[in-house]
BANURO-574987 format. One line per field, with one value per residue (C-alpha): x, y, z negated; residue in three letters. Coordinates in nm, 4 decimals, always signed. Layout:
px: (X	...)
py: (Y	...)
pz: (Z	...)
residuo: (ALA	...)
***
This chain:
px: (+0.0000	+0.1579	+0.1730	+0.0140	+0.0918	+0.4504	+0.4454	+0.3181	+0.4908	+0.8307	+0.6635	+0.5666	+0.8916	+1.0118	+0.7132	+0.6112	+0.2285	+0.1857	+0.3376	+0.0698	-0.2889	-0.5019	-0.7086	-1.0474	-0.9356	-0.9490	-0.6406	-0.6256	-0.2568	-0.2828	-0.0360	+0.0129	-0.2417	-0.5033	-0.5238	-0.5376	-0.1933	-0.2629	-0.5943	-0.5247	-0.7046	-0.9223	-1.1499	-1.0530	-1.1934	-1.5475	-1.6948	-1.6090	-1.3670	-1.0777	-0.7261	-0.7058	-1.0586	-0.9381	-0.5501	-0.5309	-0.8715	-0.9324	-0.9994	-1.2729	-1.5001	-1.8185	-2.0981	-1.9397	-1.9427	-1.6214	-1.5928	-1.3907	-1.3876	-1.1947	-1.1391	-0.8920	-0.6292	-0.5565	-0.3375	-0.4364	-0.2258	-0.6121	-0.7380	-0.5823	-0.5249	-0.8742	-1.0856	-1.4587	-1.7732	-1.7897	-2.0280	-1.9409	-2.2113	-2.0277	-1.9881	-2.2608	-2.4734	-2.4632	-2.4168	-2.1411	-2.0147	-1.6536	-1.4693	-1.2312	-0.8465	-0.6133	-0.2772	+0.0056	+0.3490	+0.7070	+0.8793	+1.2546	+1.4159	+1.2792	+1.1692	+0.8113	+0.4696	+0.2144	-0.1162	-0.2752	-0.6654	-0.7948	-1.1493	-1.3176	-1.6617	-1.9063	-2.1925	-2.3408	-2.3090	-2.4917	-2.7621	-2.7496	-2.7564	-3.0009	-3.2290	-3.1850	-3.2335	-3.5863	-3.6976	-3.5897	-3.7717	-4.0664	-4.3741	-4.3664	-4.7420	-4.7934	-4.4334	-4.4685	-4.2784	-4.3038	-4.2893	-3.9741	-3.8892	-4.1601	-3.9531	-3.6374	-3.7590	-3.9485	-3.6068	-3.4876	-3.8284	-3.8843	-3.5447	-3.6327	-3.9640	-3.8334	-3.5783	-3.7731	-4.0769	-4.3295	-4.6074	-4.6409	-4.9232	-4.9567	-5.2474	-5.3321	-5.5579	-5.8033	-5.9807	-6.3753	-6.5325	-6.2012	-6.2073	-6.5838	-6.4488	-6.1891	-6.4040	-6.6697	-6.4325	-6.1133	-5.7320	-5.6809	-5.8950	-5.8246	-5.4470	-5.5848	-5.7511	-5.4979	-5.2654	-5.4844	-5.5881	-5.1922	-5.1266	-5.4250	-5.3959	-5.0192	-5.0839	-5.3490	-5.0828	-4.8118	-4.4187	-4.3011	-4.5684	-4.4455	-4.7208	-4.6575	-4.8584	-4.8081	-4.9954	-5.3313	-5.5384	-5.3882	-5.1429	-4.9797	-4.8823	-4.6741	-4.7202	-4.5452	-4.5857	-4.9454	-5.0836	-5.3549	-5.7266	-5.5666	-5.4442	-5.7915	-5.9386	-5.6694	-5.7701	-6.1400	-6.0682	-5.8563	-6.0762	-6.3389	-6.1411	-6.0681	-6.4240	-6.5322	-6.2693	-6.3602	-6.1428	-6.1751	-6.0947	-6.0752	-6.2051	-6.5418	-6.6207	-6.6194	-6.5999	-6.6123	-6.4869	-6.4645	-6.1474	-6.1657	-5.8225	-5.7317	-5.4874	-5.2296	-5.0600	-4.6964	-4.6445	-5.0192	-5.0406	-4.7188	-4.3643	-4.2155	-4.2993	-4.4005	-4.6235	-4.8016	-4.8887	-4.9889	-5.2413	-5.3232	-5.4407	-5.6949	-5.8154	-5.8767	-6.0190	-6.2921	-6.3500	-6.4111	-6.6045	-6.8415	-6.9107	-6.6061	-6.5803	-6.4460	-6.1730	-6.0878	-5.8579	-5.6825	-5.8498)
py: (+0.0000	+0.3886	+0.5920	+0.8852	+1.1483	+1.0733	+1.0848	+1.4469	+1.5825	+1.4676	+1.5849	+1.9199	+1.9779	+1.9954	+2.1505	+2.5031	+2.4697	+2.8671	+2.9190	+2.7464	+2.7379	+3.0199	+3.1421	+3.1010	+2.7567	+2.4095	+2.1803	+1.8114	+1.6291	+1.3151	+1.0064	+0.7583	+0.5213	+0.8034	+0.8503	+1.2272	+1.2866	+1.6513	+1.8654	+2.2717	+2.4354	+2.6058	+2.2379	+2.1462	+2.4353	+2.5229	+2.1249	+2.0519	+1.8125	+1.6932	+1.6347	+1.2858	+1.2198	+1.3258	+1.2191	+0.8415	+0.8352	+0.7400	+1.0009	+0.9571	+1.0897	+0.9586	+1.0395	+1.4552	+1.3862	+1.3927	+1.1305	+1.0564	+0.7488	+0.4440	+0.2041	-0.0373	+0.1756	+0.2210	+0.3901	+0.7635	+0.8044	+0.6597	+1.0140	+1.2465	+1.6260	+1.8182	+2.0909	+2.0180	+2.0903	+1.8256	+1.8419	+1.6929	+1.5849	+1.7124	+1.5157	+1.7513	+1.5868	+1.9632	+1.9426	+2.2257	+2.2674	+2.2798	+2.4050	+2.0689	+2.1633	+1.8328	+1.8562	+1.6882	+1.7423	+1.6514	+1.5975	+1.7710	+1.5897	+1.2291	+1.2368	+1.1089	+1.2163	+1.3696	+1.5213	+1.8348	+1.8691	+2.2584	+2.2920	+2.5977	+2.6719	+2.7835	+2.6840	+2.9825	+3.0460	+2.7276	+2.8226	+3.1740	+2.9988	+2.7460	+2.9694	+3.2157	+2.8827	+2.8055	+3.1758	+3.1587	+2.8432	+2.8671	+3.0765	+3.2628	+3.2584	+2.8897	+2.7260	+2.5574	+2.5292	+2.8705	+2.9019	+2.8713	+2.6184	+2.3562	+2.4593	+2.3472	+2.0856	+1.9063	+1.8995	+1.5678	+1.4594	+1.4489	+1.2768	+1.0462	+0.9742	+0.9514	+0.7204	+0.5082	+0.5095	+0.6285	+0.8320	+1.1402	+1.4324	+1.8132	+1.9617	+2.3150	+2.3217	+2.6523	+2.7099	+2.8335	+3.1439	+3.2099	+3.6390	+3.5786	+3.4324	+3.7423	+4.0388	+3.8919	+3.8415	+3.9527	+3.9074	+3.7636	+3.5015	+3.3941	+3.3791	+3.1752	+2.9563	+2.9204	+2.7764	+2.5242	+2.4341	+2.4249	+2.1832	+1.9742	+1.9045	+1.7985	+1.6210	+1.4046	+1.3123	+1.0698	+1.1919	+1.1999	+1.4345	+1.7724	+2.0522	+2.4359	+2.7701	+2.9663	+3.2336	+3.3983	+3.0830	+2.8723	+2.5959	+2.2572	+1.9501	+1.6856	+1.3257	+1.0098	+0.6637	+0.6442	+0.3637	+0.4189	+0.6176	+0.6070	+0.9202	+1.0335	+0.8095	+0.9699	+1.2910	+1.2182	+1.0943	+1.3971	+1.6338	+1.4619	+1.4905	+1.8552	+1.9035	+1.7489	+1.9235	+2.2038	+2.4922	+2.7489	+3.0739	+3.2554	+2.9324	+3.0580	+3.0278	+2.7213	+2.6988	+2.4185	+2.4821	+2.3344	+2.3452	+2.2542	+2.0663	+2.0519	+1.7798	+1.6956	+1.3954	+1.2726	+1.1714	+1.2032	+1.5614	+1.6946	+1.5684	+1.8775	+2.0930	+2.4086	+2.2295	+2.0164	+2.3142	+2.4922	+2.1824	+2.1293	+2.5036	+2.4870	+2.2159	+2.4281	+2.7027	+2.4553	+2.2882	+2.6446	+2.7751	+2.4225	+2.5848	+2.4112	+2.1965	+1.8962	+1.7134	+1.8229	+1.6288	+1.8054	+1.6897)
pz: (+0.0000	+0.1035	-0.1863	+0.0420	-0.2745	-0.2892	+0.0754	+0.0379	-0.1646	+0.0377	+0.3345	+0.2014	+0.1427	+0.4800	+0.6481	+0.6365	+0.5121	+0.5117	+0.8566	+0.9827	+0.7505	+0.8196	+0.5232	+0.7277	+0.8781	+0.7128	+0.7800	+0.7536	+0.8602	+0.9800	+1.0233	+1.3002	+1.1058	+1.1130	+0.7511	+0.5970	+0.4387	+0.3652	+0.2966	+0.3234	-0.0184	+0.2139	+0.2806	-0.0532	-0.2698	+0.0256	+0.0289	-0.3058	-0.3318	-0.4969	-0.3517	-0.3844	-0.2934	+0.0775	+0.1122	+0.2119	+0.3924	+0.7249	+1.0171	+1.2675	+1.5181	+1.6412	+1.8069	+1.7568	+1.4058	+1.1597	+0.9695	+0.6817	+0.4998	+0.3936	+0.6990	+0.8211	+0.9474	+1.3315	+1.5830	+1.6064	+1.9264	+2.1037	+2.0352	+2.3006	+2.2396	+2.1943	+2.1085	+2.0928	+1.8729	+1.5485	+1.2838	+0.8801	+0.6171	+0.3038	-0.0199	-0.1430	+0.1664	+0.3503	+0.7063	+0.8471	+1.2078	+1.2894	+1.6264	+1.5608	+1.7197	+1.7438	+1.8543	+1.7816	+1.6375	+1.5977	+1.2560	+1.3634	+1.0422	+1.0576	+1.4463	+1.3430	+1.5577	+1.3371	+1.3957	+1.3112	+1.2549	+1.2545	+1.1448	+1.1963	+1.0536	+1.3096	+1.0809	+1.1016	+1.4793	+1.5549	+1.3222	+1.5056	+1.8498	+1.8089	+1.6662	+1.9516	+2.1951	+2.0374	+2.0810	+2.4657	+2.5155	+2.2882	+2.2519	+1.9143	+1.8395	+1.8994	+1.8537	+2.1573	+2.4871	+2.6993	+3.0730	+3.0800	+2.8606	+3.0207	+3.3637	+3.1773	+3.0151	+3.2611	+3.5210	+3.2898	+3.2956	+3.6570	+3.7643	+3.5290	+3.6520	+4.0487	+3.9299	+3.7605	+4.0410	+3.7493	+3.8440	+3.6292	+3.6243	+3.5736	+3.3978	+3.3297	+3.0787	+2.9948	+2.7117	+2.7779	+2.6911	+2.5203	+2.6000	+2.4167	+2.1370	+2.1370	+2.1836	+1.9128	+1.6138	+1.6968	+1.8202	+1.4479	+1.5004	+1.8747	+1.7647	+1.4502	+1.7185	+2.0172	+1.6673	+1.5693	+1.9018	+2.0014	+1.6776	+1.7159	+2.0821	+2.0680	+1.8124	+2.0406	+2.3067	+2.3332	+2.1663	+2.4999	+2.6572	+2.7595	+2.6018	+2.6691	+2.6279	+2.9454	+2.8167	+2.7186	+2.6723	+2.9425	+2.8542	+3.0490	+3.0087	+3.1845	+3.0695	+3.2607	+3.2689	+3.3802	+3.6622	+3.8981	+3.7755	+3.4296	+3.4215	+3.4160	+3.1709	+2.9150	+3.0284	+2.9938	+2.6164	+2.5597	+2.6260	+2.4026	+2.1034	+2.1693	+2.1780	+1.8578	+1.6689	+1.4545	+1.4222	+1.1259	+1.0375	+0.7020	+0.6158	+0.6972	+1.0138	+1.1961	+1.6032	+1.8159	+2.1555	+2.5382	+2.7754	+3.1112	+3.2655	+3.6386	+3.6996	+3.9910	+4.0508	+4.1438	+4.4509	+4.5556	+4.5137	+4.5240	+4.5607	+4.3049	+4.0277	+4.1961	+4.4487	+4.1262	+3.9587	+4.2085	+4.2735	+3.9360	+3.9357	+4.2133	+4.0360	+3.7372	+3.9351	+4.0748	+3.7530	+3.5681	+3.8957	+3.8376	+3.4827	+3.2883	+3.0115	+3.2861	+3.3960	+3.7271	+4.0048	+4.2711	+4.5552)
residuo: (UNK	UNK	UNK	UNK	UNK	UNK	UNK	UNK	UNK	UNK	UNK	UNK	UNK	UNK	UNK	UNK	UNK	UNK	UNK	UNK	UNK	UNK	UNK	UNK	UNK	UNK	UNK	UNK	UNK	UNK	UNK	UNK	UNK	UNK	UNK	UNK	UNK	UNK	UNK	UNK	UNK	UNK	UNK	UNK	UNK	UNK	UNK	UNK	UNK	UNK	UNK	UNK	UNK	UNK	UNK	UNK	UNK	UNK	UNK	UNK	UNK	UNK	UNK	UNK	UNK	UNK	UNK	UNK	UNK	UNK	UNK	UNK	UNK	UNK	UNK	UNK	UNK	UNK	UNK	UNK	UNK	UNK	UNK	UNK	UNK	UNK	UNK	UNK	UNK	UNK	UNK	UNK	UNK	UNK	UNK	UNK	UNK	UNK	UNK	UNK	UNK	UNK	UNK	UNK	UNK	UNK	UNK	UNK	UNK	UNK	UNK	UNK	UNK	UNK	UNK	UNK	UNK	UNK	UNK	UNK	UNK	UNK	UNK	UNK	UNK	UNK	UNK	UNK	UNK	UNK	UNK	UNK	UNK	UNK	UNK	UNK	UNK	UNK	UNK	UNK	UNK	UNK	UNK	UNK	UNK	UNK	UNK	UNK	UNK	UNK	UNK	UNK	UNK	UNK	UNK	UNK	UNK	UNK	UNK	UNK	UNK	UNK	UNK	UNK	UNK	UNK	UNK	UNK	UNK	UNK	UNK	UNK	UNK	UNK	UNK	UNK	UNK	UNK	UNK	UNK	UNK	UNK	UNK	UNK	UNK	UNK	UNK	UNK	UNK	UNK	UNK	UNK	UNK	UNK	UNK	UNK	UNK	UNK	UNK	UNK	UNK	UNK	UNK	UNK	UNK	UNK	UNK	UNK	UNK	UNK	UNK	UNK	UNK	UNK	UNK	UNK	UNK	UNK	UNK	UNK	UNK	UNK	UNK	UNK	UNK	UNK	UNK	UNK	UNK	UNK	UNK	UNK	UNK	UNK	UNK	UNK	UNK	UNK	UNK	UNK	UNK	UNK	UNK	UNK	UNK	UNK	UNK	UNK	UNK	UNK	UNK	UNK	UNK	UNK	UNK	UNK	UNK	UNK	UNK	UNK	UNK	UNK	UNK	UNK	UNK	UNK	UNK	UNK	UNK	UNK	UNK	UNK	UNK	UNK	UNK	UNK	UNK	UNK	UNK	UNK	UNK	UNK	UNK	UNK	UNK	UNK	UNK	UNK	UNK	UNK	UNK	UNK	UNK	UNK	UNK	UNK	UNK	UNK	UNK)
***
């Protein structure tokens, strides 16, 4: 067994620690056998732990995510150069982001190869951009997909869909009478309404439905995997449950409400995204012009 603490402190001798640790920047060194033989104050003192909790432990990095723990040792020399996004669950169980810098170095007085892990917290940046992703994507009185993100979203979807040969549809779906509902009570209470009709109906559809508000009262959905007429049987039984639902506000009053859906199918209607909504619109337009509350096919 290496005594990794006698190993550091003869190492620390000969290396110049403060030439090299920044103040902001975590340091781990690590040996041939990718084990930590030296943990800057900076990670020691910010996740809490003690020195000899970290030196002798094995380095690792999975699926973007740091790992340190005690493993059969193994040559480090399989991990090339690199800078990439990593993520750590603490000891305290808090999850931090790191810009992870690995590079290796020389040993002038005992010719050895060692390696140098840089962690810089970006914790707060990721926060920062993923918050700033959702409010690019999503709708901020519903919390669902906006235009743009259903556009972005549904690019995976359909390549995925082509190659598999699965049908898939596009429905724009309308709420009725929803300007009524406005103008009698209030914006307070149609924005009270569009939310629990926006949590209710995705709620109703499969995990791997797409559901977005494109605005006003007018929302779609893609949904994949579908054979034949089914596509409006779901429909038919979606719509049903949307109408039996009662929606409240103030917890006073009490609405029930109708939708009408125009639907467009892949490759029947349409062999891309533009062309399917387009479709799925005229069939919305004919469904509400027919009085609404329907299911409506592009025909």
């Amino acid at each position: 067994m290496l005594n990794y603490n006698k190993i550091t402190q003869e190492r620390n001798k000969s290396i110049p620690l403060n030439l090299i640790l920044d103040e902001a920047v975590s340091l781990l060194l690590i040996d041939i056998y990718g084990k930590v033989s030296y943990a800057s104050s900076y990670f020691i003192e910010n996740y809490h732990y003690e020195y000899n909790e970290i030196v002798g432990l094995a380095f690792d990095i999975r699926k973007k995510q740091l790992i340190l723990g005690i493993t059969d040792s193994f040559s480090v020399k399989r991990y090339k150069c690199f800078k990439k996004e990593v993520f750590f669950i603490t000891k305290t169980k808090q999850k931090v982001f790191f810009i992870a810098n690995f590079v290796e170095f020389k040993q002038d007085f005992n010719k050895e190869h060692h390696y140098c892990l840089t962690l810089t917290e970006v914790t707060r940046l990721i926060f920062k951009r993923n918050k700033l992703f959702f409010q690019v994507h999503h709708d901020p009185l519903t919390k669902l997909l906006n235009r743009y993100g259903f556009y972005e979203s549904s690019k995976m979807k359909i390549k995925l869909a082509k190659h598999n040969a699965l049908e898939y549809c596009i429905a724009i779906i309308d709420i009725d009478n929803f300007k009524k509902i406005n103008d009698t009570f209030g914006h307070l209470c149609g924005d009270s309404l569009l939310k629990q009709f926006s949590k209710y109906a995705k709620e109703s559809l499969p995990n791997d439905a797409l559901f977005a508000r494109l605005g006003g009262d007018e929302f779609v959905l893609m949904i994949s995997g579908f054979m034949g007429q089914s596509f409006e049987l779901f429909f038919l039984n979606f719509i049903d449950r949307l109408r039996r639902y009662s929606y409240h506000y103030l917890g006073k009053k009490t609405f029930n409400i109708n939708v009408s859906i125009g639907i467009a199918q892949y490759p029947l209607d349409g062999n891309n995204l533009s062309l399917l909504l387009k479709n799925a619109d005229i069939a919305l337009y004919k469904a509400k012009k027919e009085g609404g509350n329907k299911v409506q096919k592009f025909i």
